[in-house]
N, C-alpha and C positions, 0 to 999 in steps of 0.2 A: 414399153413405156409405162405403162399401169404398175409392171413391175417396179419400177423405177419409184413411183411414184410412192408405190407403199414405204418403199429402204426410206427413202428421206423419212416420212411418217414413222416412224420404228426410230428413225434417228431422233429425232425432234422429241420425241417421249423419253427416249433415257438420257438425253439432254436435260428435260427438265425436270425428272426425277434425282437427275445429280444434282444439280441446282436446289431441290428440296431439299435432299439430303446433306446441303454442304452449310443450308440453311439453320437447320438443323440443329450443325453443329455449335453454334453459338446461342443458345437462347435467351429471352430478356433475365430468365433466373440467372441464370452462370454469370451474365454482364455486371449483376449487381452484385454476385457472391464476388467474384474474381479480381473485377475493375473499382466499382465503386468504390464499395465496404474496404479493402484498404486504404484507398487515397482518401477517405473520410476517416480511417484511424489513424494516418501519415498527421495527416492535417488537422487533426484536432488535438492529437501528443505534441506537435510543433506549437500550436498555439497558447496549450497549455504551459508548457514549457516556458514560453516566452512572459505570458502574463505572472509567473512564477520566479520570472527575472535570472533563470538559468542562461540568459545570453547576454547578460551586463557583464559589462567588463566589471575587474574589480578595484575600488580603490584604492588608493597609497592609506596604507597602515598605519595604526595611530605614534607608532614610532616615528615613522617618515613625517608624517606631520610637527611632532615636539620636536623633530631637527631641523625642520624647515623653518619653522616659527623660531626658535632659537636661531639660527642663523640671521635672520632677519632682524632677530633684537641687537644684536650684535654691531650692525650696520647705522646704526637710527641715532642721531645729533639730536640734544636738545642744543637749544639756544634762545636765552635771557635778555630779552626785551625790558629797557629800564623802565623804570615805576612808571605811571601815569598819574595823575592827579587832575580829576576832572570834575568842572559845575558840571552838574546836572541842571535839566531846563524842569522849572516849576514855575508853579503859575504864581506864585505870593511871591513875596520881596522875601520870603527865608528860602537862602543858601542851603542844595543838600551838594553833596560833594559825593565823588568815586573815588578811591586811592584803590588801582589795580597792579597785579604782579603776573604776569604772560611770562609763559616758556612757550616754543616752539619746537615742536618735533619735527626734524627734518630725516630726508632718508642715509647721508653721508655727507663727513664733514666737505667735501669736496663743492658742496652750495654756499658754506657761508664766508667766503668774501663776495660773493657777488650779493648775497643777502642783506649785507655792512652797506654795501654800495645803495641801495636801496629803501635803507632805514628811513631817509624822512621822507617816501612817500608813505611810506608804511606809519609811522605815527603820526600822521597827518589824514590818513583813511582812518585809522582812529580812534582819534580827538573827534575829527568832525561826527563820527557814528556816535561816539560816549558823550559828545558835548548834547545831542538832541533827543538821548533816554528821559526819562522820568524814572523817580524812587519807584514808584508801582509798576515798573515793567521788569524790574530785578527781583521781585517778590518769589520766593519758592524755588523750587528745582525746577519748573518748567521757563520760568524768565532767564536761569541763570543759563540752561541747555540753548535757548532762543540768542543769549548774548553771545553764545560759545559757537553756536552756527553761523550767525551772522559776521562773527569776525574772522571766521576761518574765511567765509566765501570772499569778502573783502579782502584780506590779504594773500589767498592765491590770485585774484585779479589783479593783485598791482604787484605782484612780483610773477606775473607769467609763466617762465618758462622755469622757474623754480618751483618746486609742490613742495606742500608745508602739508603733513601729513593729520597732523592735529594741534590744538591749542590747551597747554595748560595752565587752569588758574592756582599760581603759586598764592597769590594776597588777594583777596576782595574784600571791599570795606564802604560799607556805605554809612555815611552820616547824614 
């Protein structure tokens, strides 16, 4: 039995002398030559790369662009809205007046009969906007930019389901 006892003992030591030795074999040096240090230069050429914008897709060409934009001008209605002739509101008894000239750019002739159909709401949004300017609010390229936004938003709201893409001033005339 004693014998016995020592085999186990003899067993149990090169037991965990392999166990050292297998220990060993991986040390904290080799884990960070082998493991780390690559997947920290995987991971840092990836990131580089990326903030470098080697992984954007790449644009349509400025070719593709100039046919794009040309095709598109191709497509685009104006349409001549008749004169205007509007009081301005001032506070004296002297008369200033607007005589305006509007084109509308629309995207294809295909909008303007139902546009036709729609005209006196459309000069009637307006009149009543031009009838409540003052001479001092048409002063400069900022009044006239303000007149130009103001009547585009107005008339895509009263012609809804039509977009009027911009507005141009053919005539402006203030007296």
């Amino acid at each position: 039995m004693a014998d016995e006892l020592e085999d186990e003992a003899q067993d149990s030591e090169l037991e965990g002398d392999e166990v050292k030795k297998k220990r060993k074999g991986l040390s904290g040096k080799a884990l960070v030559l082998f493991v780390l240090l690559p997947i920290l230069v995987i991971g840092g050429g990836a990131g580089g790369a990326y903030f470098a914008g080697l992984f954007d897709s790449t644009g349509p060409t400025e070719e593709e662009l100039a046919a794009e934009a040309a095709e598109k001008n191709k497509k685009v209605v104006f349409y001549d809205l008749p004169e205007m002739l509007v009081n301005l509101n001032s506070g004296s008894t002297k008369s200033s007046f607007l005589k305006l000239g509007v084109s509308l750019e629309l995207e294809d002739e295909t909008t303007v009969p139902d546009l036709e159909l729609l005209m006196p709401r459309i000069m009637d949004n307006f009149q009543v906007y031009l009838r409540e300017l003052r001479k001092e609010d048409l002063n400069g390229s900022a009044g006239v930019f303000r007149l130009k936004q103001e009547l585009l938003m107005r008339i895509n709201s009263s012609v809804s389901p039509i977009k009027v893409n911009d507005i141009l001033f053919k005539e402006m005339l203030v007296q």
